[in-house]
C-alpha positions as CSV (number, residue, x, y, z in Angstrom):
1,X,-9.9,-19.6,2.5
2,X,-6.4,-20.5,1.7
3,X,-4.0,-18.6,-0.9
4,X,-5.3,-15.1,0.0
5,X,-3.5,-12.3,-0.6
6,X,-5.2,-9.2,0.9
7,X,-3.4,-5.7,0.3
8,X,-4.6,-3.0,2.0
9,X,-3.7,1.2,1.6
10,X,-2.9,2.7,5.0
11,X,-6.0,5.0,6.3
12,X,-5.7,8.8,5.5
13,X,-2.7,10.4,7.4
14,X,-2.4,13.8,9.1
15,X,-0.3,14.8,5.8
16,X,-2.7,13.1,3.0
17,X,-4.9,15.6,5.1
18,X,-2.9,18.8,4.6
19,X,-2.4,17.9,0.8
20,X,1.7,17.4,1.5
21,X,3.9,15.0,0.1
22,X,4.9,12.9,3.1
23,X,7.2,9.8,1.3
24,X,9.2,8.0,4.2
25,X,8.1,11.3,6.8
26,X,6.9,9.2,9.9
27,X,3.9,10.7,10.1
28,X,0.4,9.5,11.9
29,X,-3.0,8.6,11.0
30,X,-5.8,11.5,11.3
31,X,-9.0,10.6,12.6
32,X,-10.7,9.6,9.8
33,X,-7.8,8.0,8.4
34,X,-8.2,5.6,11.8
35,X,-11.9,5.6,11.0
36,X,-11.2,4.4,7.4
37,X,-8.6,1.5,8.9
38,X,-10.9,0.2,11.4
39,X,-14.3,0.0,9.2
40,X,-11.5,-2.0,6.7
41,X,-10.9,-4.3,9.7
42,X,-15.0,-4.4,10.2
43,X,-15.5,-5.2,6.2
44,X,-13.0,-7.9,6.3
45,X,-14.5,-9.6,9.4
46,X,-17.6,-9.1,7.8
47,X,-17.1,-11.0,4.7
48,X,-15.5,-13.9,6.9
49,X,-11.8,-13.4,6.4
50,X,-9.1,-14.6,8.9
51,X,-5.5,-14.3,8.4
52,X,-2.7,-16.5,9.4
53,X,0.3,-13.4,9.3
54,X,0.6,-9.7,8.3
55,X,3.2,-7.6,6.7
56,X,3.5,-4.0,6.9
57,X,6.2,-1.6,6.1
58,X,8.4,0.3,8.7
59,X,6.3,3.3,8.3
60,X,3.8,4.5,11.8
61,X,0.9,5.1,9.5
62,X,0.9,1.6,8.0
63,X,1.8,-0.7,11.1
64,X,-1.3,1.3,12.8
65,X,-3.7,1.0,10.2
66,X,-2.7,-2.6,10.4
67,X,-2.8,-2.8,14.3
68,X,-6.5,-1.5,14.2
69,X,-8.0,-3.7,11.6
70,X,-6.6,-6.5,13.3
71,X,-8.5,-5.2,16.6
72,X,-11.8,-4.8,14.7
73,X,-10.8,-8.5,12.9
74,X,-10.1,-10.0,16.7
75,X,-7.0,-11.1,15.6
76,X,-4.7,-8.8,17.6
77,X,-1.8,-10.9,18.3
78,X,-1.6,-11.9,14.8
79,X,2.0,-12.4,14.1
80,X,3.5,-9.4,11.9
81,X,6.5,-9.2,9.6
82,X,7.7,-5.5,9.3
83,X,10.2,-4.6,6.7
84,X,11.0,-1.1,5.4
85,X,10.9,-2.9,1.8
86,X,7.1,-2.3,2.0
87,X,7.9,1.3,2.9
88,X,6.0,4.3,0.7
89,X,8.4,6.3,-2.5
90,X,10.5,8.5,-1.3
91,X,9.7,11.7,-3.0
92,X,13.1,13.4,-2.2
93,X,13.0,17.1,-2.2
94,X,9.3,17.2,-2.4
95,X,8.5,15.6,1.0
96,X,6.7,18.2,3.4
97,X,5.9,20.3,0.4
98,X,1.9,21.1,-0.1
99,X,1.2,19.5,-3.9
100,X,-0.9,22.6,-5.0
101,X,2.6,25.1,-3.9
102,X,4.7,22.6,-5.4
103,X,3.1,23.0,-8.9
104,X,3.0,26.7,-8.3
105,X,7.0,26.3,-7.7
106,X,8.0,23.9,-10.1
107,X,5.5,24.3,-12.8
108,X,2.3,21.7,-12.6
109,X,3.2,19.8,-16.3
110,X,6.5,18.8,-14.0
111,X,4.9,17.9,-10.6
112,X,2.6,15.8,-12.6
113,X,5.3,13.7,-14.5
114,X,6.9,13.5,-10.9
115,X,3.7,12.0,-9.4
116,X,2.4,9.8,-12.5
117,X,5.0,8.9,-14.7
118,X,6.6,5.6,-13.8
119,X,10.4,6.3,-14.7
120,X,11.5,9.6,-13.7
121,X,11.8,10.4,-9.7
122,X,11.3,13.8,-8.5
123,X,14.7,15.8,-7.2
124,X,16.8,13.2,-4.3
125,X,13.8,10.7,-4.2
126,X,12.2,7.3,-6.4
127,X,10.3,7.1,-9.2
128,X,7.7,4.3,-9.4
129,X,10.0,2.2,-11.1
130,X,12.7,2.6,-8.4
131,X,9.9,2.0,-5.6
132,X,8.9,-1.7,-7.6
133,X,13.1,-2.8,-8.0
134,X,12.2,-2.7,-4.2
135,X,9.4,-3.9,-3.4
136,X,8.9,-6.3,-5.7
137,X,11.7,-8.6,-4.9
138,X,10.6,-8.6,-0.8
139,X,7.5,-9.4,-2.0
140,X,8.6,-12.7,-4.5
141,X,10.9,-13.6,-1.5
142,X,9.0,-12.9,1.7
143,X,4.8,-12.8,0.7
144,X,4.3,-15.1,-1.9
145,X,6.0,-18.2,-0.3
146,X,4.0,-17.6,2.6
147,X,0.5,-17.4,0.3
148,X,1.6,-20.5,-1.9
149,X,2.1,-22.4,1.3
150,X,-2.0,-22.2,1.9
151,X,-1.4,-19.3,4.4
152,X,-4.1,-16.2,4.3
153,X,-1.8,-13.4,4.3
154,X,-2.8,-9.0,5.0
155,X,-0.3,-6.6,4.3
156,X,-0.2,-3.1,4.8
157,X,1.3,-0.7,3.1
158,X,1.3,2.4,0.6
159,X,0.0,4.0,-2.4
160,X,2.9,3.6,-4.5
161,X,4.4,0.1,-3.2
162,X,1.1,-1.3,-3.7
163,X,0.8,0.2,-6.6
164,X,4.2,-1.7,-7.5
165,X,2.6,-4.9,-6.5
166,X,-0.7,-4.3,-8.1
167,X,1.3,-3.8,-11.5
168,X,2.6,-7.1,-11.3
169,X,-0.5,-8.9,-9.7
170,X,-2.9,-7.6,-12.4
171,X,-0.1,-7.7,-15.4
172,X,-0.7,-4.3,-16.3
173,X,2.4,-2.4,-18.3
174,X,3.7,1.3,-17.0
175,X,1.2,3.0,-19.1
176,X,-1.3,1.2,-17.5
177,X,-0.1,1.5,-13.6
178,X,0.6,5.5,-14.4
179,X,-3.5,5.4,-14.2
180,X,-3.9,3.5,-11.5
181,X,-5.1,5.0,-7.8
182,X,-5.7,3.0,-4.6
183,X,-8.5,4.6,-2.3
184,X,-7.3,4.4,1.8
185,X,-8.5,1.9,3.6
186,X,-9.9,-0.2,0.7
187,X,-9.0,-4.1,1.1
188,X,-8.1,-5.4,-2.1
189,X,-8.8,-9.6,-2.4
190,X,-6.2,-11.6,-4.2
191,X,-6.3,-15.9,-4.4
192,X,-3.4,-16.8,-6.1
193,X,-3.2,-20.1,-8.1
194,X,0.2,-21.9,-7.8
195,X,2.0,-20.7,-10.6
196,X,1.3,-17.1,-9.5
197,X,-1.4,-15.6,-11.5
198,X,-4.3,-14.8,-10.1
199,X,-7.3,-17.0,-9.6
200,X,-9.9,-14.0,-8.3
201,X,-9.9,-10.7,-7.3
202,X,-12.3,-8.0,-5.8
203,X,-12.1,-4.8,-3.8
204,X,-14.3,-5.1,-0.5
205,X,-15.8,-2.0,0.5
206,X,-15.0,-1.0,3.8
């Protein structure tokens, strides 16, 4: 298959486990979250898939979510592009924080307009917006290229950078990507046409 673009969320982390905001915090996968990135790994084998390169951002639980589904895939010395571009929103003050004691602390209405909205950034970190005006030009410069050139291409990432990605994949406006929630571990199938829209797309159940 040729001008495949599969994005894939990083398993569930040690801190996605704990309920913390974790942003650019190093932090590792927990056992299920390396569960969930190897049964992603499985599915895509599965349902045929081979890759020709993977990205990933600088961030421990994305390059080993990425390193285990290309184990289960038997690709394992797939060549890899890592660039802190595809790294997760920084959420500034509130990294290391537990999300239910930062709505006790800051008032819920405002931790939710930190989380969802797409322009304003929590205290010190990004908002959405300011997570896209960074990933989206690594991805134009770096990933697409590689996909128009016939190349079958995995990367894996975050919620919100692929969330930045997603909003311009599937044209959707910052209303609509406010909404929008990417389950861990869930391969998400793009085939681009030429011009950059997309030809197909499904989620592949891991």
């Amino acid at each position: 298959m040729q001008n495949v673009l599969v994005l894939v969320r990083h398993g569930e982390s040690e801190w996605n486990k704990l309920n913390l905001f974790t942003g650019w915090k190093d932090v590792d996968l927990s056992p299920a979250g390396i569960e969930e990135a190897r049964r992603a790994g499985n599915a895509l084998k599965a349902a045929g898939y081979r890759f020709d390169l993977a990205f990933t951002s600088g961030l421990k639980r994305a390059k080993r979510t990425l390193t285990l589904m290309l184990e289960e895939l038997g690709q394992p010395t797939l060549p890899i592009i890592e660039d802190t571009a595809l790294n997760e929103r920084d959420y500034g003050d509130l990294v290391g924080l537990n999300k239910d004691d930062a709505s006790a602390r800051f008032g819920e209405d405002q931790v939710q307009i930190w989380r969802r909205s797409y322009d304003i950034a929590p205290p010190g970190g990004e908002s959405l917006k300011d997570t896209a005006e960074r990933v989206l030009p690594y991805f134009e410069a770096r990933i697409v290229p590689e996909v128009f050139a016939g190349k079958s291409v995995l990367v894996s990432a975050h919620g919100n950078s692929l969330r930045a990605l997603v909003m311009r994949l599937d044209r959707l406006n910052p209303d609509e990507v406010t909404e929008l929630n990417l389950a861990t571990g869930m391969p998400m199938i793009y085939r681009l046409n030429q011009d950059g829209t997309v030809a197909e797309k499904r989620d592949l159940a891991a």
